[in-house]
C-alpha positions, -999 to 999 in steps of 0.1 A, spaced: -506 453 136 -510 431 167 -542 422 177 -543 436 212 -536 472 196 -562 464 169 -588 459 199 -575 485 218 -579 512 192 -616 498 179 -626 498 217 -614 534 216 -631 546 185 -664 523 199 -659 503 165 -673 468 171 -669 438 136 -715 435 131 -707 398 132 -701 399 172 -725 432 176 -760 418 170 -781 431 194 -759 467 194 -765 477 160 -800 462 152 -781 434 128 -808 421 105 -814 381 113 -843 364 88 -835 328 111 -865 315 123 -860 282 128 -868 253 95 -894 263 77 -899 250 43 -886 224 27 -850 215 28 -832 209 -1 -813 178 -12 -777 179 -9 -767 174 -39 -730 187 -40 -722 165 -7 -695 203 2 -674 189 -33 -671 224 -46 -646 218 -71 -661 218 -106 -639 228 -140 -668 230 -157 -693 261 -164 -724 265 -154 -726 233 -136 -727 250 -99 -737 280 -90 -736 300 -54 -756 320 -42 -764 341 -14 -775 373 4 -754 398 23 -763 425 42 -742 460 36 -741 490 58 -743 523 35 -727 556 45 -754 571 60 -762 545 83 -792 526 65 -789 487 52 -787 473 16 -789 439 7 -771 423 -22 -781 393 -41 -753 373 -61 -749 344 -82 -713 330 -93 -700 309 -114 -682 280 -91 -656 271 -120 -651 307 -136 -657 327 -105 -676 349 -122 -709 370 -111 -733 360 -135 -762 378 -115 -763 407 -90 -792 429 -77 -795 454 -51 -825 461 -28 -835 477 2 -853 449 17 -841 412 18 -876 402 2 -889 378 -26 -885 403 -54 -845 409 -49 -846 369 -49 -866 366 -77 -847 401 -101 -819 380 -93 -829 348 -111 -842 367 -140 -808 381 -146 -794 345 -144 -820 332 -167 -810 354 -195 -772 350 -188 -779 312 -189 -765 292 -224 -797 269 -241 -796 231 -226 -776 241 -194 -790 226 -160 -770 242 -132 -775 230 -96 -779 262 -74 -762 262 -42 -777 281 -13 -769 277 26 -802 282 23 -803 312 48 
């Protein structure tokens, strides 16, 4: 489908992607500036590791549910397997879906592993 007819029929329906739609659909935004300390780059954006549980990703998205309300998802991966080693769902992009997540990862975690986490830090 070309893209003209793809924004024509979205423009129709009043479908707009939430990524350009901030201010239209109340599009949750934690940024307040820095705050905190910054973590050392320690990866240097070299994401290509063989090995597991070496690096692991992590981050938070925001999904609309069917009824119009927000959930946020927690993940960690694997960088070499790919796999989701930890997962939690919440409500509320707070401290305790952070901190569920972790817990998860600390009992998925071999003995004597030292992972670096990877965050954009969002």
């Amino acid at each position: 489908m070309a893209e003209a007819t793809l924004r024509r029929l979205m423009s129709e329906l009043g479908i707009q992607p939430a990524m350009y739609n901030y201010r239209k659909n109340d599009h949750y935004s934690s940024y307040k500036g820095t705050i905190g300390k910054v973590a050392q780059n320690l990866l240097n954006q070299t994401f290509d590791t063989t090995i597991p549980y070496t690096v692991l990703h992590t981050g938070v998205s925001q999904i609309r549910l069917g009824n119009s309300t927000w959930a946020y998802m927690s993940i960690i991966l694997d960088q070499a397997t790919k796999e989701v080693l930890a997962a939690s769902i919440s409500q509320s992009p707070n401290k305790l879906l952070i901190t569920d997540t972790l817990k998860q990862l600390e009992d998925k975690l071999p003995e004597g592993v030292n992972p670096i986490i990877h965050s954009d830090q969002g």
